[in-house]
C-alpha positions in Angstrom: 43.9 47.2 -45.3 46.7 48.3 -47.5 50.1 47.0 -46.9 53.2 48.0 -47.3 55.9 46.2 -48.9 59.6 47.5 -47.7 63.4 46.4 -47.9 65.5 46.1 -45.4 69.4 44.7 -45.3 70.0 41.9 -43.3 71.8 44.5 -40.7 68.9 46.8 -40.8 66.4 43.6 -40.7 68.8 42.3 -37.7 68.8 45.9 -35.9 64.8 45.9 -36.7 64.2 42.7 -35.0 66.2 43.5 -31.9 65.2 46.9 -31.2 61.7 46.0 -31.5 62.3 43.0 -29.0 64.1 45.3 -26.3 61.1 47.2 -26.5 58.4 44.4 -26.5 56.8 45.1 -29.3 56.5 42.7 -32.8 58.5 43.8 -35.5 55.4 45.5 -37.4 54.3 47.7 -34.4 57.6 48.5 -33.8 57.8 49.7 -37.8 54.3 51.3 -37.8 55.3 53.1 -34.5 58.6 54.1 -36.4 56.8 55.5 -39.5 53.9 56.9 -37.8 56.3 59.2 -35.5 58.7 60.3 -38.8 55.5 61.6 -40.3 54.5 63.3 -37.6 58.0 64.7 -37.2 58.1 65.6 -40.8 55.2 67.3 -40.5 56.0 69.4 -37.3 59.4 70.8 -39.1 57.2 71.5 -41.9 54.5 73.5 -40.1 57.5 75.1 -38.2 59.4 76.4 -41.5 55.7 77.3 -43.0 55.0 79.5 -40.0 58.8 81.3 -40.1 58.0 82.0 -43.8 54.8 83.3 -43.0 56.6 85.7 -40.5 59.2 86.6 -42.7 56.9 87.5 -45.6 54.9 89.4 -43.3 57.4 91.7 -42.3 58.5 92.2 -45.6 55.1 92.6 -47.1 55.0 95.2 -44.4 58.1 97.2 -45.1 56.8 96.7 -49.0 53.7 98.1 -48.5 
């Protein structure tokens, strides 16, 4: 399995660490949980702005036509 090699600051390591321990989870679930839901996230706003595009450009090609 690939890994993944990131850099935290010692704030953002210290933050990491507790968060993940107030949730019960080790530090790399916690992370993969983390990364897992931005790309899901990321990919939900895009699929939303894709879709009003696709709208938008259908009225217009409409109005064009």
């Amino acid at each position: 399995m690939a890994g993944l090699n990131v850099r935290f600051t010692d704030e953002e390591l210290d933050a990491l660490r507790e968060r993940a321990t107030a949730e019960g989870l080790s530090m790399q679930s916690f992370a993969h949980d983390a990364v897992i839901r931005a790309i899901n996230e990321h990919s939900r706003l895009f699929n939303e702005a894709a879709d009003h595009v696709l709208k938008v450009s259908e009225e217009l090609n409409r109005r064009l036509a």
